[in-house]
C-alpha positions in Angstrom: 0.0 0.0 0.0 1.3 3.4 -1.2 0.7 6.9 0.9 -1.3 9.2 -0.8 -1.0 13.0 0.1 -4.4 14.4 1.7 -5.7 17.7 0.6 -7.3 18.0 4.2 -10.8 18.6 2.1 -13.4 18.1 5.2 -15.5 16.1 6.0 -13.7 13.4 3.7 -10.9 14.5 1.5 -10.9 13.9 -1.9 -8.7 10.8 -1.9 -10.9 8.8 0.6 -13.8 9.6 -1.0 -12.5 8.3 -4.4 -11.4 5.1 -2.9 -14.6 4.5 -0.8 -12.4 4.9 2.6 -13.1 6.4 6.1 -10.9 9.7 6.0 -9.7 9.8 9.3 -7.3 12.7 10.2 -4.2 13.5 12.8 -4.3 16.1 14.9 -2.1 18.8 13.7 -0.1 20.9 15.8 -2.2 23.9 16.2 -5.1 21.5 16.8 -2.7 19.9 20.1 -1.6 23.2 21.4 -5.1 24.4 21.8 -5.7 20.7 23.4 -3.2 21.1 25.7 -3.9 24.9 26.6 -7.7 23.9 27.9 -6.3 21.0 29.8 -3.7 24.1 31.9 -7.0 25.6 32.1 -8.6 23.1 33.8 -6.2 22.3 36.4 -6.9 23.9 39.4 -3.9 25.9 41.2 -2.2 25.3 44.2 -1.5 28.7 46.1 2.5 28.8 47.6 2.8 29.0 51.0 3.3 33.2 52.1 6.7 33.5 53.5 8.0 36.3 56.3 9.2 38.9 54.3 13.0 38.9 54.5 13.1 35.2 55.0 15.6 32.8 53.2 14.1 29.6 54.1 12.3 28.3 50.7 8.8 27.1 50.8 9.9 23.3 50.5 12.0 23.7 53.6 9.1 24.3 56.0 7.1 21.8 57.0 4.4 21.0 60.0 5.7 18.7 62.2 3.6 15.4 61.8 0.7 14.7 64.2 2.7 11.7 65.7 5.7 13.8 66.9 3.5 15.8 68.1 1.6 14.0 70.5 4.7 11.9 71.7 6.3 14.9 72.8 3.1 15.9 74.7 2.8 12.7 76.1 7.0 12.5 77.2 5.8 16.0 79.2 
């Protein structure tokens, strides 16, 4: 089987509809942007954590102490 170019001729280009065939189509690349653009839309955001002006400490640095830790040290008391 040879490859035969497509004119892109909607809903069925011209060589599919010759040969009787279901003219299916890829996405092109403008078509995969826009895609991917509402997908970012959809995805809801995560605010970052507000940091004490001045401080150095990044975001990923602070963290609660776990519940566990916690209680063991109220419990040592």
């Amino acid at each position: 089987m040879r490859k035969i170019k497509c004119d892109r001729e909607k809903p069925t280009c011209s060589s599919c509809l010759n040969r009787n065939r279901q003219c299916l189509y890829s996405p092109t690349a403008a078509q995969q942007r826009r895609a991917r653009k509402q997908l970012t839309n959809q995805r809801p955001t995560v605010p970052l954590p507000i940091m004490p002006q001045g401080s150095s400490i990044p975001p990923m640095a602070i963290r609660p102490h776990p519940v566990s830790s916690v209680m063991e040290e109220q419990t040592a008391q």
